[in-house]
C-alpha atoms as a printed R data frame, in Angstrom:
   type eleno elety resid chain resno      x       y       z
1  ATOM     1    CA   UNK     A     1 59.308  69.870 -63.919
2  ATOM     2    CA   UNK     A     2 57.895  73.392 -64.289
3  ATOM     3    CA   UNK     A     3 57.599  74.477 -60.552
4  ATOM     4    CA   UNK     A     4 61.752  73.398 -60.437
5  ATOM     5    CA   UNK     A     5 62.193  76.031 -63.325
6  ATOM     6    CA   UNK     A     6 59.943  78.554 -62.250
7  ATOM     7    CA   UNK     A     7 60.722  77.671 -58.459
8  ATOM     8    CA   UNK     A     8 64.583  79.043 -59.326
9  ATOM     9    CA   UNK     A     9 63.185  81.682 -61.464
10 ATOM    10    CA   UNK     A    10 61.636  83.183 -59.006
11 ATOM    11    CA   UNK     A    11 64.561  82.582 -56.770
12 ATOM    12    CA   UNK     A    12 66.197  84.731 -58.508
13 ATOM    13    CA   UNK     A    13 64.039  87.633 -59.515
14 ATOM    14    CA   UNK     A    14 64.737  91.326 -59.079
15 ATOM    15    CA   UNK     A    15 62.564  94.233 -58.874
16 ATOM    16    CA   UNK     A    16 64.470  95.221 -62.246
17 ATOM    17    CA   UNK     A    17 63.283  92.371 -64.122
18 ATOM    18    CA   UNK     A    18 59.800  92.908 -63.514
19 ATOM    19    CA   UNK     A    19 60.363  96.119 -64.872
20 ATOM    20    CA   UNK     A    20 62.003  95.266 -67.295
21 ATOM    21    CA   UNK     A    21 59.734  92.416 -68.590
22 ATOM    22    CA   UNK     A    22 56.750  95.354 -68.012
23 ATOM    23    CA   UNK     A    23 58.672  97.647 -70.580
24 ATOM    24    CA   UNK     A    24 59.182  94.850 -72.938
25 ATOM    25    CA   UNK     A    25 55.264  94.212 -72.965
26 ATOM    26    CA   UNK     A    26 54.627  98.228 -73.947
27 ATOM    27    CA   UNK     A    27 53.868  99.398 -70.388
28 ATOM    28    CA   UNK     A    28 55.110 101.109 -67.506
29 ATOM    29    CA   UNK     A    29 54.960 100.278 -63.827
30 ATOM    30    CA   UNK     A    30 55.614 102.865 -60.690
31 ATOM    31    CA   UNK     A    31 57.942 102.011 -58.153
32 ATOM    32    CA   UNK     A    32 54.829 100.870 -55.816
33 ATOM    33    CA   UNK     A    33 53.771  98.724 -58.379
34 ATOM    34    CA   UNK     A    34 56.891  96.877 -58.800
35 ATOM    35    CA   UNK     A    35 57.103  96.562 -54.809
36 ATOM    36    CA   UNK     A    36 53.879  94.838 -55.298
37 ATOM    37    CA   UNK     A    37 54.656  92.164 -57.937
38 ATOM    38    CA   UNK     A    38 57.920  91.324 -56.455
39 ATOM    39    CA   UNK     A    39 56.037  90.402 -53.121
40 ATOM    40    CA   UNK     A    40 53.275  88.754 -54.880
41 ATOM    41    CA   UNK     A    41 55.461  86.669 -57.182
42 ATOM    42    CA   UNK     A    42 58.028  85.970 -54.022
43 ATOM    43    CA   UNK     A    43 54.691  84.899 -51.970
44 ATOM    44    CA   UNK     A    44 52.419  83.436 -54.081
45 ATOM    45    CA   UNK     A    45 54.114  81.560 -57.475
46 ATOM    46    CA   UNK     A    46 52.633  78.519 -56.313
47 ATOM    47    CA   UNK     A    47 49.341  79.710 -56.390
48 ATOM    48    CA   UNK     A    48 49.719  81.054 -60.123
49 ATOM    49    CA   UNK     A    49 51.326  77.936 -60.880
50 ATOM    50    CA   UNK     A    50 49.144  75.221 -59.609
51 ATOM    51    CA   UNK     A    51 46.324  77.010 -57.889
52 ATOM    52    CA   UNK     A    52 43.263  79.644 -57.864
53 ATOM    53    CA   UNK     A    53 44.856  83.040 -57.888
54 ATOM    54    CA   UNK     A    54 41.695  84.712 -58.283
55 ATOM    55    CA   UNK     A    55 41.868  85.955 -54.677
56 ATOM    56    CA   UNK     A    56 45.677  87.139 -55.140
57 ATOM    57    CA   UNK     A    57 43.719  88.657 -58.754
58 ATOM    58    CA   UNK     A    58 41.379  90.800 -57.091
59 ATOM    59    CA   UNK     A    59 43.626  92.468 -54.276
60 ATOM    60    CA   UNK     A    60 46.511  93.330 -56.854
61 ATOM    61    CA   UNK     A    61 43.406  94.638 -59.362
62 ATOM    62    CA   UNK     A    62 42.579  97.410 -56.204
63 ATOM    63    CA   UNK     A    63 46.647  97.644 -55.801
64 ATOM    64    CA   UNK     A    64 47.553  98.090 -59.467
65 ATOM    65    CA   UNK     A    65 46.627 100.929 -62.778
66 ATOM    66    CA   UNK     A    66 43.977  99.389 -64.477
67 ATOM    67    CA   UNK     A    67 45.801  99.016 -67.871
68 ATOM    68    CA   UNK     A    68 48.637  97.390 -65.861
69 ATOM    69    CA   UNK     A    69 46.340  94.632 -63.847
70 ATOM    70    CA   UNK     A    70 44.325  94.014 -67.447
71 ATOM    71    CA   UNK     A    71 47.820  93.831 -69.474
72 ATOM    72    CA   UNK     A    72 49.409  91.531 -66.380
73 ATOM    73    CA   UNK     A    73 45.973  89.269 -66.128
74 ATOM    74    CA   UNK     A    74 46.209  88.756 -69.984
75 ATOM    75    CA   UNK     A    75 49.748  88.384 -69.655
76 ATOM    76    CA   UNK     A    76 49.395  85.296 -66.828
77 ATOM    77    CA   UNK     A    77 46.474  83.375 -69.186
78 ATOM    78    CA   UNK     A    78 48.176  83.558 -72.230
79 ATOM    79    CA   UNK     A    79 51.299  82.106 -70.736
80 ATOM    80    CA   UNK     A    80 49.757  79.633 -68.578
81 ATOM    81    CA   UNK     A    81 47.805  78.268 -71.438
82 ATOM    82    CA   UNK     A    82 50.719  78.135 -73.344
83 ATOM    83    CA   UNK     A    83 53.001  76.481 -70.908
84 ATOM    84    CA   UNK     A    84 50.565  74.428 -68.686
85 ATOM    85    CA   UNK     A    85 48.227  72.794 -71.167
């Protein structure tokens, strides 16, 4: 049932929602960054559903600020514990 949901979520993402949804968490991404994780959410949601992301992790921690990737990593966890249990 979740991949459906998150499936036409990510359908329907924008660039402004991730920047959006940054700003709502207290931080602030450059344009690059969004670029970034639009094309990793586009690519890869399966992975952060249902798989290992920790490859996808550790490219987007050498792509990323390093108080975005640790605010986005704790971001993922808390949500995926929440919602996948």
């Amino acid at each position: 049932m979740y991949e459906f949901i998150v499936r036409e979520y990510v359908n329907r993402l924008t660039d402004q929602d991730i920047k959006n949804y940054a700003l709502s968490h207290g931080f602030e991404l450059t344009d690059e960054e969004i670029t970034i994780l639009y094309k990793t959410a586009k690519e890869h949601w399966r992975i952060f559903l249902k798989g290992d992301p920790t490859p996808i992790l550790n490219k987007l921690q050498t792509e990323l600020q390093p108080n975005v990737f640790e605010a986005l990593v704790t971001l993922y966890y808390e949500t995926k514990k929440k919602f996948l249990k």
